[in-house]
N, C-alpha and C positions, 0 to 999 in steps of 0.2 A: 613288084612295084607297079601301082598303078600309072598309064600315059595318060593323063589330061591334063589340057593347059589350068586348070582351072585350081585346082590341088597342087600343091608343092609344101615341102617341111619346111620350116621357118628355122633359122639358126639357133637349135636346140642345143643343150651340154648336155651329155645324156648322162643319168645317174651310174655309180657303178657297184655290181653285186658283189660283196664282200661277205662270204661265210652265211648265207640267208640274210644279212642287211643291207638293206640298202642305204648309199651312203652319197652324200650329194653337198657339194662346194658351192654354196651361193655367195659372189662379192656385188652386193648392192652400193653405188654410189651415188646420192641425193645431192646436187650442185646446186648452189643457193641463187638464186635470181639475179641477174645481173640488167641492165640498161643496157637499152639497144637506140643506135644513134642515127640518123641518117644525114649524109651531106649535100647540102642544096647551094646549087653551082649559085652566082650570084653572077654569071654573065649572062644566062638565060632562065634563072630561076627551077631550073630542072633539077631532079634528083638525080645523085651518083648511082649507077647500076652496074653490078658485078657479072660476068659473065659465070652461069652456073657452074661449067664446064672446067673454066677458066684457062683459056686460049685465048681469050681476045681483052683490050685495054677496056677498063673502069669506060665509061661513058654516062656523062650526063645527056641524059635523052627522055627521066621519067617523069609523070605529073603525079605521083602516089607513089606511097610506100608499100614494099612488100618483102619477102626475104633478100631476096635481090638486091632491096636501095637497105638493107640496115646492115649493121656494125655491131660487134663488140668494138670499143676503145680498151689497148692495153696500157697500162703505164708502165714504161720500162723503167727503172732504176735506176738507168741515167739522164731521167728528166724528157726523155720522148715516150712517144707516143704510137703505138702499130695499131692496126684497123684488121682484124677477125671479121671475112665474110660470113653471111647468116645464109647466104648463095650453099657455099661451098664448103664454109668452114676453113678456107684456107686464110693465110695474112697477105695482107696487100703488099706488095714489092715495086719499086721502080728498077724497072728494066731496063739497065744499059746496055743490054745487048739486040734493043727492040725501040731504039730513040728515047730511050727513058720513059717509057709510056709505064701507066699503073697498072698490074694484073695481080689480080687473087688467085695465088698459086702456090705460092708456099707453105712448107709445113713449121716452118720455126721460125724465132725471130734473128736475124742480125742486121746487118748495116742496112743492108735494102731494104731491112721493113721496115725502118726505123724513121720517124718525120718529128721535126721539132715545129711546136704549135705555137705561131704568131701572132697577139690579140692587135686588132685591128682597131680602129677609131671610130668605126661605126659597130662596133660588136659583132663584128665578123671576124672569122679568122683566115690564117692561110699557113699552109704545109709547104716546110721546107725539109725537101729527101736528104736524108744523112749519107745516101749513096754517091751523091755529088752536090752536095751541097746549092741545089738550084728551086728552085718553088714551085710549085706544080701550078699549073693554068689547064681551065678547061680553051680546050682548041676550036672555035666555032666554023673555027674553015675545015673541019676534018670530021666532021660527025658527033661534036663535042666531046670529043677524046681527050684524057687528063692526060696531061704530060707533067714531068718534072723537069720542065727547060729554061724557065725563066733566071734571070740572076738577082730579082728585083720584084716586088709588089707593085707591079704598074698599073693597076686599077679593080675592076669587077673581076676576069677573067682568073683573077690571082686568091681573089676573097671567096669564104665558103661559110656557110653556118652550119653550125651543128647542133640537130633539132634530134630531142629523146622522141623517139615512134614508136617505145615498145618493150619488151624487156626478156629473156630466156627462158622463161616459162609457160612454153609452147607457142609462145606468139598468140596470148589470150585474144580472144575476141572475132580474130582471122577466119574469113569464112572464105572455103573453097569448094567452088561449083563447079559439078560433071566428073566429078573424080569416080576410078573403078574403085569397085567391092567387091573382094573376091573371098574365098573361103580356104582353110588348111588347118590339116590335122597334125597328131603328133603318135609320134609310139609310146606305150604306157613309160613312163619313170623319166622323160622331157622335162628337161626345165627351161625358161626363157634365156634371152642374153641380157636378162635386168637379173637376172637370179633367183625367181621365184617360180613355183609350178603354176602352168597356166591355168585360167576358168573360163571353161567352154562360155561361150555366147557372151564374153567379157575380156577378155584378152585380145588386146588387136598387136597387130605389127605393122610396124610402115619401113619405106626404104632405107639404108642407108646414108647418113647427111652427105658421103664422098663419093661420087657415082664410080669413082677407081677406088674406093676401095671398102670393100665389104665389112671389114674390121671397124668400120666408122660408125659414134653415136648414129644415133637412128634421127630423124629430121624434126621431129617433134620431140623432146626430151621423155625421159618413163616417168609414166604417171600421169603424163598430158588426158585429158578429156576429151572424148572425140563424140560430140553429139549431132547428130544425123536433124537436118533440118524437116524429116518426116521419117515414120515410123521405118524398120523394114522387118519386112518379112522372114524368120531362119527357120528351116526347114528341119524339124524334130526340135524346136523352141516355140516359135511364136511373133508375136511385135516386140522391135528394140530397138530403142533409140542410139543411145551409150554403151561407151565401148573405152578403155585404159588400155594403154601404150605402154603394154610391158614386154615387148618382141620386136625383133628388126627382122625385114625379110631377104628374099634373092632372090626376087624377081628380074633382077640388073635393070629397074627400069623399064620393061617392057609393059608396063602400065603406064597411067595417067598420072601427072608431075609428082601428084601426092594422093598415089592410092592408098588402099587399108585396108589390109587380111586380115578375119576374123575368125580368131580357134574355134572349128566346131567339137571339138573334141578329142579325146585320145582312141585310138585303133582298135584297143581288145573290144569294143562297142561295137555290136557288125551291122548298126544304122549310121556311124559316124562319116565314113567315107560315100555312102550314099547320099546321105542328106548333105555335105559339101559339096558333090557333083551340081547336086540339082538347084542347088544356090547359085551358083554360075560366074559369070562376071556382070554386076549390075553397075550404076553410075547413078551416085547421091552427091547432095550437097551439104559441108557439114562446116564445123566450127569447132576451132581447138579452144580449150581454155586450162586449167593450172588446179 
């Protein structure tokens, strides 16, 4: 096993030999596009932002949208409505056990995720938590923290618009600067966690969408387009811009928000591992698109 920070396998299924064949399980699943929402306080005009983490209450405090302030909207079956962070991935909950405050934490939906949608007179709406049946308000005395406390629409602080910013197919258009670049191989008969055999100098991985747990989609959906806003350099390739999201990695994070490992190749090559070293960990700025 090689020790460099720089090199790591990416969460490969490895194929298995059976009688001289090789034999190899691929479940690809392709999720169709969905809209992405963002809620904009109407006491301060700030956008709702989810803690990535998710330890700490929803807060309006943004002027722009990014994974952070968006949403899937789900519609439950019984007529509400739960909020899927695009942070974390988690469903938004009111927290009775935290002043009813909102946190993206949960993995599934019941009562606490659950908000009946209010249209308002001015075309705004406002969420009432099916956990206690009270309306959430952004809090201006607390850091504009959402609560679900109120019993009553009493003005701005209660009203929300819900504006489309976006949609799950990769968050087209999204440009993230100073992210790492780093490099990772594979041993011959690797296939990705999308289910396909990877192609050097074309296959990228990015992290995990759940920082706790590995097993989670990858942050960018597979298939996402990752174009480098200038060439770079790969060491036994050449200039490349583009690069497909068909790998998640484990790194745990120890990169930049939204880095991007790129396959230089599989192992029986005895330039693959070198030519990864010497790629290193660089920082470009790129853009996802679908």
């Amino acid at each position: 096993m090689i020790k460099n920070s720089f090199i790591k396998k990416a969460m490969f299924i490895s194929a298995m030999l059976v009688s001289g064949l090789v034999l190899s399980v691929a479940h690809s699943v392709k999720a169709s596009a969905e809209t992405l929402y963002s809620l904009q306080s109407r006491a301060n005009y700030n956008y709702v932002c989810a803690d990535n983490y998710g330890n700490n209450p929803l807060v309006a405090n943004r002027t722009s949208t990014s994974a952070w302030e968006q949403y899937q909207v789900i519609n439950n079956a019984d007529g509400t409505i739960s909020f899927q962070s695009m942070a974390n991935y988690k469903y938004v909950c009111a927290d009775l056990n935290q002043g009813a405050n909102l946190i993206a934490r949960s993995t599934s939906i019941q009562q606490w995720e659950k908000f009946k949608k209010v249209n308002l007179a001015d075309g705004t709406i406002a969420l009432q938590a099916m956990a206690n049946n009270q309306f959430v308000s952004t809090d201006l005395n607390n850091g504009g923290i959402l609560v679900a406390n109120k019993s009553a629409v009493g003005g701005a602080w209660e009203a929300y618009s819900l504006i489309a910013t976006g949609n799950t197919s990769g968050q087209s258009g999204q440009t993230y600067t100073n992210q790492d670049f780093t490099a990772y191989t594979s041993p011959v008969g690797g296939i990705t966690a999308s289910g396909v055999s990877p192609t050097p100098y074309v296959t990228c991985a990015v992290h995990p969408s759940d920082r706790f747990n590995g097993n989670s989609a990858p942050i960018f959906p597979f298939g996402s387009i990752i174009t480098t806003a200038n060439s770079i350099y790969l060491p036994g390739y050449g200039n490349k811009s583009t690069f497909i999201v068909q790998d998640k990695g484990d790194l745990n994070f120890a990169k930049s928000q939204y880095w991007v490992d790129i396959f230089f190749g599989f192992e029986n090559n005895p330039n693959t591992v070198p030519n990864a070293i010497n790629f290193g960990n660089q920082t470009f700025s790129y853009t996802v698109s679908k």
